[in-house]
N, C-alpha and C positions, 0 to 999 in steps of 0.2 A: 749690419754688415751684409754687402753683397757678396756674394762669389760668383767667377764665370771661368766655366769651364766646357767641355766639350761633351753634348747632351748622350746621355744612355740613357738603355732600355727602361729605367725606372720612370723616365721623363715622358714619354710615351702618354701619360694622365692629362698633359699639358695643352696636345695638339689641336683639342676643337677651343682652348682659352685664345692659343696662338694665332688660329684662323679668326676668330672672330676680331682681335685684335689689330691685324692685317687689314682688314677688309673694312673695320671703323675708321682706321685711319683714313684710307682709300677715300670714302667718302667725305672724311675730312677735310684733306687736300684737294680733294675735286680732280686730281691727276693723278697716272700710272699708277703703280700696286696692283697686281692679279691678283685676283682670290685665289686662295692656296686651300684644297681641303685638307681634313684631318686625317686624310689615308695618305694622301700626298706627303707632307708633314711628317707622321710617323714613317713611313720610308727613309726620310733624309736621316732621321734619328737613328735606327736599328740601323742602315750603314756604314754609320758616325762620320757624317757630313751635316753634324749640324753644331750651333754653339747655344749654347744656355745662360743666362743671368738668372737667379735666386736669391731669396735673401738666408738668414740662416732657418726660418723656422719653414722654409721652403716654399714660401708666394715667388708665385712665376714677376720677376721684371723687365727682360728683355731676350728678341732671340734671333738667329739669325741661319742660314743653310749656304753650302757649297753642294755645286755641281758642275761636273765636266762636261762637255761638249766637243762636237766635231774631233772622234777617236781622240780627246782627252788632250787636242793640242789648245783647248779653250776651259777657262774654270771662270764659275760667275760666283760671287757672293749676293744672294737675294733674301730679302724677306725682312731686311732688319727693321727692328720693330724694339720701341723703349715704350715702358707705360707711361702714361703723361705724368703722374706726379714724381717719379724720380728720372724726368730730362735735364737737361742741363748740369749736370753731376759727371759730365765724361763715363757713364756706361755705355752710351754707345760707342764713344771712340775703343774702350777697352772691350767690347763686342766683336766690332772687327779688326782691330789688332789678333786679336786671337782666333780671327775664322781667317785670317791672313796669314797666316802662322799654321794652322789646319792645311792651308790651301797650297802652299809650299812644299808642305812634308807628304802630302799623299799626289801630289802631281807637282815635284819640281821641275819639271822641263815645259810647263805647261805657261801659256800668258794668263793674265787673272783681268777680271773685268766687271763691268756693275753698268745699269744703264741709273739715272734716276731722276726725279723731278727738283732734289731737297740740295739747297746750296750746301747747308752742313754736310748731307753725305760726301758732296763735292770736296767740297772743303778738305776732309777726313781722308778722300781716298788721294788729293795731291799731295799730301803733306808724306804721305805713304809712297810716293814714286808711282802715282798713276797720271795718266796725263790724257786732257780730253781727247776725242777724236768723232768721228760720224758715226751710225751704225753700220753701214758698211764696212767698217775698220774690223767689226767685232766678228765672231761665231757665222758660218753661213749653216747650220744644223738649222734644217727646220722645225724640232722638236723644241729648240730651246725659242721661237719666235712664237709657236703655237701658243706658248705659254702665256703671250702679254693679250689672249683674246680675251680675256678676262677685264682688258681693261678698257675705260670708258671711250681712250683715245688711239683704240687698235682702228678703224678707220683712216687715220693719218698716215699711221706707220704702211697699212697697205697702197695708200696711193700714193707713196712716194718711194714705194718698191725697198722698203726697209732701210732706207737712207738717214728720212728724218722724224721724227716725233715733239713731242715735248720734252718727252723724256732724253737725257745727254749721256752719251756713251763716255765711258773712262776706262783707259786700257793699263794695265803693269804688264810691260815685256820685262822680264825677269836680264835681259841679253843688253836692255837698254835703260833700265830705270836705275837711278842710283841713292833711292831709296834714304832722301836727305832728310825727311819729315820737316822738312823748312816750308810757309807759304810764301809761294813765289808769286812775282810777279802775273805771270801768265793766269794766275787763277783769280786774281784781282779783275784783270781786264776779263778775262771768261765769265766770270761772276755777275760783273755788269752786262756784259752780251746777253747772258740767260737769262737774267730774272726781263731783260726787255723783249725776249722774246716769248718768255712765258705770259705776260701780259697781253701781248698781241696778237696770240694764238689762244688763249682763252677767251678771247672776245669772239671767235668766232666756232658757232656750234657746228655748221655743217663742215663737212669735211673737206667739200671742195674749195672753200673761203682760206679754210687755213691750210689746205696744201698751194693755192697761192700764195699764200704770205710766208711762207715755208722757205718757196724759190725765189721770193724775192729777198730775205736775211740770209740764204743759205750762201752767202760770198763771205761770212762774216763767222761762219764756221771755222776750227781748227783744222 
């Protein structure tokens, strides 16, 4: 039996498992995920801006963090992370249902957002009343960009002035989402737009190749 719920201070044991976690995947996917340290991490914990998967005899399965931005009118869910043998089981979707649910309750007046490379999270966060957009849609806090220098494809993101990456921006305005949990249309055709542009922006390593191929898909963005 899994449980998930919202991580305290006893969880705190977990954060260099969770970092390390992070940071495998990362290399996994070959795209976005920041390394997250375990001081980092433990912050989001003792906060309680974070959520927890466990099973009952207490092996970490999956985990995830909220944080506010730009005086708290921006909330991101980052970090989520399922261990590879129990994927496909819906804990992650029941991960951010409930760091969604977190995210509401300590900042309801706040928009929520996620940038990501992973069609599932996509996927997960339309069905949830999130809807793509640029990064420029998202947070202009430079704290919360500081954070993606960790990643292999912060290069892009800088020469296209925070516009566009690999990574795909997903917004919930609380004032405009109506929160159907239906896949819609739009993420079908979205879905094919991204996985083509992911394709064509990992073929090229330097960054000046793929911030032109950037502006040449970017009419094709939301």
């Amino acid at each position: 039996m899994v449980t998930i719920d919202n991580a305290s201070e006893k969880d705190v044991k977990y954060t260099t498992e969770i970092s390390e976690l992070i940071e495998s995947a990362a290399k996994k996917r070959g795209t976005g995920i920041a390394k997250r340290s375990p001081s980092y991490l433990e912050e989001k914990i003792l906060t309680g801006k974070s959520v927890i998967a466990k099973t009952e005899s207490g092996k970490l399965i999956g985990f995830c963090y909220i944080e506010s931005w730009g005086h708290q009118d921006f909330v991101a869910t980052s970090g989520l992370i399922v261990k590879d043998d129990y994927r496909g089981l819906g804990i992650s979707k029941k991960i951010k249902e409930k760091a969604f649910e977190l995210s509401r309750k300590k900042f309801p007046q706040a928009k929520l957002f996620s940038i990501t490379t992973s069609i599932a999270v996509m996927k997960l966060n339309m069905r949830m009343g999130y809807e793509a957009v640029t990064l420029e849609n998202l947070t202009d806090d430079d704290q919360f960009w500081k954070g993606c220098q960790g990643c292999v494809n912060y290069p892009i993101l800088q020469q296209t002035e925070r516009k566009h990456c690999l990574c795909t921006g997903l917004l919930y305005d609380p004032e405009k989402s109506d929160h159907n949990n239906k896949e819609t249309k739009a993420f079908k055709i979205y879905s094919r737009w991204f996985k083509y542009k992911l394709q064509v922006l990992s073929k090229y390593a330097k960054p000046k190749k793929a911030l032109k191929k950037v502006k040449e898909l970017s009419f094709l963005s939301f």
